[in-house]
Every structure is written in C-alpha cells, then in structure tokens.
C-alpha positions in Angstrom: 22.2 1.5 -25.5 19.1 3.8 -24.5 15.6 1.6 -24.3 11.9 3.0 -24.4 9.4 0.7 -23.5 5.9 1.9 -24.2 3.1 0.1 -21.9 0.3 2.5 -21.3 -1.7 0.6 -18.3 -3.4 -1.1 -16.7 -1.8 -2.1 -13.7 -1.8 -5.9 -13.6 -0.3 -5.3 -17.3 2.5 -2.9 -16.2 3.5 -5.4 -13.5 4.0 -8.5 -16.2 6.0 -6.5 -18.4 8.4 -4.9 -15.7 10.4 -7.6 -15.8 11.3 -7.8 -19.2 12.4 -3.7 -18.8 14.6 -4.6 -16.1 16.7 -7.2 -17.7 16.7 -4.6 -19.9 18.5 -2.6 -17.3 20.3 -5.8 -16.1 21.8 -5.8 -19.5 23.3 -2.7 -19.8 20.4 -0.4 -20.9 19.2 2.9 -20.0 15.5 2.1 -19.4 12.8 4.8 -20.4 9.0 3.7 -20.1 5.8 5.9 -21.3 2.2 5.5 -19.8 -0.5 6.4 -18.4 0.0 9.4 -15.7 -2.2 7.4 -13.0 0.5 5.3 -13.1 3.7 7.3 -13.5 4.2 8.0 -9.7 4.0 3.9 -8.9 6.9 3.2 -12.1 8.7 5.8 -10.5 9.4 3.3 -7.5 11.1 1.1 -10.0 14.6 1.3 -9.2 15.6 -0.1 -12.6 13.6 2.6 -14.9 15.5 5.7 -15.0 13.1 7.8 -16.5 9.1 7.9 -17.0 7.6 9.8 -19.4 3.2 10.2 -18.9 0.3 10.9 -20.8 -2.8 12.2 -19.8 -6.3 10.7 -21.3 -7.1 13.8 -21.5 -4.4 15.4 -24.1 -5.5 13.4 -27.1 -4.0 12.6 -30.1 -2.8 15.9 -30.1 -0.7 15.7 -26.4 0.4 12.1 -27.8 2.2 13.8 -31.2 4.1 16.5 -28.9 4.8 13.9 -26.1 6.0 11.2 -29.8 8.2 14.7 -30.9 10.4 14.9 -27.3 11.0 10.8 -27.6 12.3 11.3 -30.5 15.2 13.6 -29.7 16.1 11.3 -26.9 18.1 8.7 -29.2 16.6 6.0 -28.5 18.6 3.0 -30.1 15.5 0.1 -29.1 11.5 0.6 -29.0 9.4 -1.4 -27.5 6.0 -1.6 -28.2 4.5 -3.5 -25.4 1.1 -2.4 -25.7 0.2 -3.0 -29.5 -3.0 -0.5 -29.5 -3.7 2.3 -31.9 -1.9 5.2 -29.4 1.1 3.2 -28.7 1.5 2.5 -32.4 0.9 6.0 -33.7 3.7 6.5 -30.7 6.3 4.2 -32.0 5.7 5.3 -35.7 6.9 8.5 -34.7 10.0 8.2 -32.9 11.7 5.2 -35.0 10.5 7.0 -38.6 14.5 6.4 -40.1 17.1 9.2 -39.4 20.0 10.3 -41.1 21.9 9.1 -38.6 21.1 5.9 -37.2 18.4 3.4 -37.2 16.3 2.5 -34.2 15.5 -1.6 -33.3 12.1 -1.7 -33.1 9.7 -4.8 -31.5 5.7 -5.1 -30.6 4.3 -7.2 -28.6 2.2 -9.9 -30.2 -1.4 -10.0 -28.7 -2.1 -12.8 -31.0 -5.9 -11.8 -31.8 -6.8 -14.4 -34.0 -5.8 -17.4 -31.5 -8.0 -15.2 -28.6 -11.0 -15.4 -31.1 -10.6 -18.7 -31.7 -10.6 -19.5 -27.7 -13.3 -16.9 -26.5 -15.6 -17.2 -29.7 -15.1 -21.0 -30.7 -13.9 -22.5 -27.6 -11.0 -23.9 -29.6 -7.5 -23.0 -27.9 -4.3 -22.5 -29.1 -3.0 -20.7 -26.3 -0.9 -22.2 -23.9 -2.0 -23.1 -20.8 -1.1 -22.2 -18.4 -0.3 -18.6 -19.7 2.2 -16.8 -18.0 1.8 -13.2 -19.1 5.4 -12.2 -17.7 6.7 -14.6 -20.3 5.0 -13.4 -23.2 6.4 -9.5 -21.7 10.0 -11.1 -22.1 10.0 -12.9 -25.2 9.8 -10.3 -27.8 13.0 -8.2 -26.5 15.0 -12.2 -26.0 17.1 -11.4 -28.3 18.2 -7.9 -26.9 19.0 -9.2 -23.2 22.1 -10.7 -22.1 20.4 -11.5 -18.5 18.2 -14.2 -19.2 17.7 -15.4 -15.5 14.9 -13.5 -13.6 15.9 -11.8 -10.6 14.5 -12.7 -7.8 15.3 -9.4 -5.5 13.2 -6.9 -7.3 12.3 -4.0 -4.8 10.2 -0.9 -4.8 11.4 2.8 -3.3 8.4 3.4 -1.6 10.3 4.7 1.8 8.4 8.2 0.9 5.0 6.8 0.6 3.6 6.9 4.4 0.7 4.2 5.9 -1.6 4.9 8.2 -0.7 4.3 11.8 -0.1 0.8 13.0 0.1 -0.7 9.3 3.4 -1.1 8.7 3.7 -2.4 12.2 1.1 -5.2 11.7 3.2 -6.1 8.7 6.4 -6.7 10.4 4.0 -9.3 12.9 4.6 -13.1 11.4 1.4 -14.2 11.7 0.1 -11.4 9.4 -1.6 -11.9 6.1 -2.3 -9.7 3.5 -5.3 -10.6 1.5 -6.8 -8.8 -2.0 -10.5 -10.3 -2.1 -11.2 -7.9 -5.0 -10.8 -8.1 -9.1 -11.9 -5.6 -11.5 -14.6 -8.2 -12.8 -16.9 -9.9 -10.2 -16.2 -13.0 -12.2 -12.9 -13.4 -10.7 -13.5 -13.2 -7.1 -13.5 -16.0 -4.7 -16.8 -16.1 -3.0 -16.8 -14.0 0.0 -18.0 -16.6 2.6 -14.6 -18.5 1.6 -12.7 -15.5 3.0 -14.7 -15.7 6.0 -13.7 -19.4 6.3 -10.6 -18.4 5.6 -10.1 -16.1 8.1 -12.6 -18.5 10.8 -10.1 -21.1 10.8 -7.1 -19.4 10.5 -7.7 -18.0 14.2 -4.2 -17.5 15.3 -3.3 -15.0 12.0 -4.4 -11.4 11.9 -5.5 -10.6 8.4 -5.1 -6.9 6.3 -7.8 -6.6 3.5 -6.3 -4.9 0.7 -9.5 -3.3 -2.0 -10.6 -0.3 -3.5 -13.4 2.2 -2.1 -16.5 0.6 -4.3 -15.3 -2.9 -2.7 -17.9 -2.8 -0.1 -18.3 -6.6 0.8 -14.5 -6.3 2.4 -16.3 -4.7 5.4 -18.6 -8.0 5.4 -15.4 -10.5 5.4 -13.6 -8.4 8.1 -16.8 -8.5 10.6 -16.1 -12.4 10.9 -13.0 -11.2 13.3 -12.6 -7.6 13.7 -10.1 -8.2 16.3 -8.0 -9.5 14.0 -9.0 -8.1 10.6 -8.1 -4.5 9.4 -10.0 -3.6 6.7 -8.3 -1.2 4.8 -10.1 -1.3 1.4 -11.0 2.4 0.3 -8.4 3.7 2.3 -5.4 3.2 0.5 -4.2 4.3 -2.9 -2.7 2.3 -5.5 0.8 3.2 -4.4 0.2 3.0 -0.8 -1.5 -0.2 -1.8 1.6 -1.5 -3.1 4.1 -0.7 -0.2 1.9 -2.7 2.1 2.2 -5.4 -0.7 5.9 -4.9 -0.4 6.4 -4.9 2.8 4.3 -8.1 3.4 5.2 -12.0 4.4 2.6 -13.3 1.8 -0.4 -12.2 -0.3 -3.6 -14.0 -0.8 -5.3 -12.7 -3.9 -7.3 -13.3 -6.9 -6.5 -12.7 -10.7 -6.0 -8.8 -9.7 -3.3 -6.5 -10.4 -1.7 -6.8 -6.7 -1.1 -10.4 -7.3 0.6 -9.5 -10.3 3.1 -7.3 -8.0 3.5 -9.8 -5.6 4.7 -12.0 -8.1 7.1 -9.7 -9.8 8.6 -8.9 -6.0 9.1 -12.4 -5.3 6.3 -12.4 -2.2 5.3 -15.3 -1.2 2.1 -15.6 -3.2 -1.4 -17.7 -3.1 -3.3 -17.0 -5.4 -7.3 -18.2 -7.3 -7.0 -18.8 -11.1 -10.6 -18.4 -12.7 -12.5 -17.9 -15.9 -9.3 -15.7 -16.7 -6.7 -16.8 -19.8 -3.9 -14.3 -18.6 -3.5 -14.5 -15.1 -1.0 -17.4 -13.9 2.0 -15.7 -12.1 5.4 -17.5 -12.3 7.7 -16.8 -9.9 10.0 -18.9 -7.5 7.3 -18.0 -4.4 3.9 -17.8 -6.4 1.6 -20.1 -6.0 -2.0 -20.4 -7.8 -4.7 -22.9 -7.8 -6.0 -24.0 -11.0 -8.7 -26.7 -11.3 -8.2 -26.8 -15.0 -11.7 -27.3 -15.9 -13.1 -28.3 -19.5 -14.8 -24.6 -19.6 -11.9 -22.8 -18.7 -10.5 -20.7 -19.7 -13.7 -18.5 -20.6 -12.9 -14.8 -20.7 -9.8 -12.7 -21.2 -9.9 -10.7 -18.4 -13.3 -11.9 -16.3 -16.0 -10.1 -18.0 -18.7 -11.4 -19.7 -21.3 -14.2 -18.0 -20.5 -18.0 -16.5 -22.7 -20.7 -18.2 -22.0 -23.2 -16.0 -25.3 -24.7 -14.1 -22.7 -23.8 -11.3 -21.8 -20.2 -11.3 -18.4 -19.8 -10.8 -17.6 -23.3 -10.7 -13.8 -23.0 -11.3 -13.9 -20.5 -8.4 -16.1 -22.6 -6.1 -14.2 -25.8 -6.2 -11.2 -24.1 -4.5 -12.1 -25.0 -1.1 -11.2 -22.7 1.7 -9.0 -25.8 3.3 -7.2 -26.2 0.2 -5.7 -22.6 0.7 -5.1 -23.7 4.4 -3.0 -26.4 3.8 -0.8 -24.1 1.3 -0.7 -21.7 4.0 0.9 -24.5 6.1 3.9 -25.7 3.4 4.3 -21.5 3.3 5.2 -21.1 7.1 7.0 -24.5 7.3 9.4 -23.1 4.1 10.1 -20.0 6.7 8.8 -17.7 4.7 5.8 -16.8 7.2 
C-alpha cells in the first residue's frame, strides 16, 4: 500500500496532521507527503515519511500540473487531501482521475466552513470544544489504519542540523526551559511582562527564548535576567528551531506552530489557549490553560480585533503563578 498525503503548510498545520501520516506508516504504508518547499527540508526529518515531494509558490498552476503528472506515475493506491484548498484539489483530481488499471482511495479533509461561520460570524458554535486539530488530521484516514494508538516516541533526524555554540549544551542542563513567547498574530501572545514574571520568579532555571527575527520584544523579556536568558529569537531557522525543540526538557509556548511540535514529540508541554478555535494540543505530556471564557473562542487563527473592555482578557487571566505551579507538578513527575 503506497500513501500520498497532500498538506501544503503552514507549519503548526503540518505538525497536527503528522500523526495521522505516520500511523499511516505504522500500518504498513509507504508514506509520500507534498508541500510547500519552505518546508520540505523540516518533513524530511520525519523518519516515518519516505519521500517529500515540494512545490514552489512560485511555479504556479503550471509547476503544480507537472508536479500532479509525476504523482501520478507513482501508483499511489490512497490520497489524501489534508489541505482541502483550490491547489491541493486541482492536485488530487489529477493523480486519482480512474485508470485502466486500478482505482485509487481517495479522502479530504473536512474544514467544515459552514460550522466556522456560524462560530466566527454568529457566535453560535458547533464546534467542539476543546478542538484538538490532531484529531480532526486522524479521523478522515480511521478507517485505513490498523494502529489506532498514538505513539508516544515520535523523533526527528535532525543530528545534521548544527546550533550555535553552547545551545545544545544549555539543553542537556535540568533546569533549562525553552520558551516561544511569539504567535503569528499579536492576538495570541501572553503579555510580555508575564514572561518577565515568569522568568523573575523562576530564579533558579535558565531560560532559551525561541522567536523569529521581527520578534523584537524577546530582547525585552531576556533583559529581566541576561544571566540566565539566551535570547535566540532571529537567530535560528525553523529547522534549527525545531532541534532545540527536540532536544528540550519542556516548552512553554503560546498557540504557535512550535507548540504544535512539542506536542506531536511528546515534550513536556505548557502551553496559553487564547482567542484561537484550533489550537489545544493533546498529547500524554501537553498541557494548556484554557479559561473557557463566554467570548471564546473568537478567531480561527488570532487575527482580527478583541472586544472585550479587557483586551486580551482570556490571555490576561492566566496568571504568571498559575504557569509556576504547573512547572512544579512537571519537575516532581521527573520529567524536568
């Protein structure tokens, strides 16, 4: 049995459909996956995927046809659509158009569009909550896996990506935490004075700030200790990014994509649930904090304004001792 699974981006997205693929791979099938090229070099970590096929934005419709023709005479016997857009499905149409010779099983992902208007537009939701993205990944392709208990060893080759000097060395420390302060919408990001609490009363851990080069307030939250901070946001790319994530005893993190990884490695996970729908990770060692407020959730992904008389209410009500004290039941389980 020969599997594609298509799943352009973005990263957070790629990360909650993984697991699906690889009890793909746990049961029995060769594993193929097409996206985005930005991403091809960090899906080639994935042990259980034994081929990526990329796309660049770049090509067009045009690249996507002649990249559709080479799928197709690979055999595939199952497509999954795990994206549902317009390229994915002009994709899928394609490769599974009926052979001769055999007939491809074919499954999309729901991204049920009519219960997201009714939650973002009327406030009226149908959606479960919480939502665990991973699940929805894994529920269109139940009926094509044998292995339906997650596995709770994922790993990543990342042994050729290198980190700057002292990093990895930091990580191997017990009282290090790794900490993503960052989201791709300013919406979803703990206040920054909370890290700095955070990091205050925490005065026996060292800290690594994980972020990305526009992330300037990082540099704000590591002055609160620079003895014990390294502030490595802009420094790292996304697949450095994710070894130190990899490599870590626990992640701190908002709705961002490097949560997502955390989760799908089994790291021992804290993380802030916001104005987000999609967000709530679900493995054995993830944790998130939720205050489950009337308004929430409000967005799909973080964009878009608060109207609460207290912005980012659902954010602010997670108290910086509140994430102590899960710290604590973290270190007393071993795991830090």
């Amino acid at each position: 049995m020969k599997a594609l699974v298509v799943r352009f981006s973005s990263f957070g997205d790629i990360f909650h459909g993984l697991e699906g693929a690889c009890r793909l791979k746990d049961s029995g099938f060769e594993v193929h996956w097409v996206t985005r090229s930005d991403y091809a070099d960090l899906l080639e970590t994935v042990p259980e995927i034994q081929q990526i096929w990329s796309l660049e934005r770049k090509q067009g419709v045009f690249g996507l046809i002649q990249l559709a023709l080479k799928l197709r005479s690979q055999k595939f016997t199952h497509i999954y659509d795990a994206h549902n857009n317009l390229r994915s499905s002009i994709l899928s149409l394609i490769i599974k158009i009926p052979l001769l010779d055999r007939k491809i099983k074919f499954v999309r992902r729901s991204k049920e569009r009519i219960k997201r208007l009714l939650l973002f537009k009327l406030g009226i939701n149908k959606l479960p909550n919480p939502y665990f993205s991973s699940q929805s990944f894994i529920k269109p392709i139940e009926t094509w896996i044998k292995n339906h208990k997650r596995n709770l060893q994922r790993q990543l080759n990342t042994e050729h990506v290198d980190l700057p000097a002292g990093v990895l060395n930091q990580l191997t420390q017990l009282n290090t935490i790794v900490i993503a302060p960052s989201a791709a919408w300013e919406m979803k990001r703990w206040p920054v004075d909370y890290w700095k609490q955070l990091i205050t009363q925490c005065n026996e851990n060292n800290f690594l700030i994980l972020g990305g080069p526009e992330d300037d307030f990082c540099e704000e939250i590591a002055r609160v200790a620079p003895e014990r901070v390294t502030n490595l946001a802009g420094e790292l790319s996304l697949l450095e990014s994710s070894k130190v994530i990899s490599k870590s005893k626990i992640l701190i993190s908002g709705d961002t994509g490097l949560m997502h990884l955390a989760d799908f490695l089994n790291i021992p996970l804290i993380s802030f649930i916001g104005p987000s729908a999609f967000g709530f990770p679900s493995n054995k060692n993830s944790k998130y904090i939720f205050k489950n407020l009337e308004c929430q959730p409000c967005s799909k992904d973080g964009r878009g304004a608060c109207h609460n008389k207290i912005y980012k209410n659902c954010l602010i009500q997670i108290k910086p001792t509140e994430v102590i004290e899960e710290i604590k039941k973290i270190s007393n389980m071993g795991l830090l």
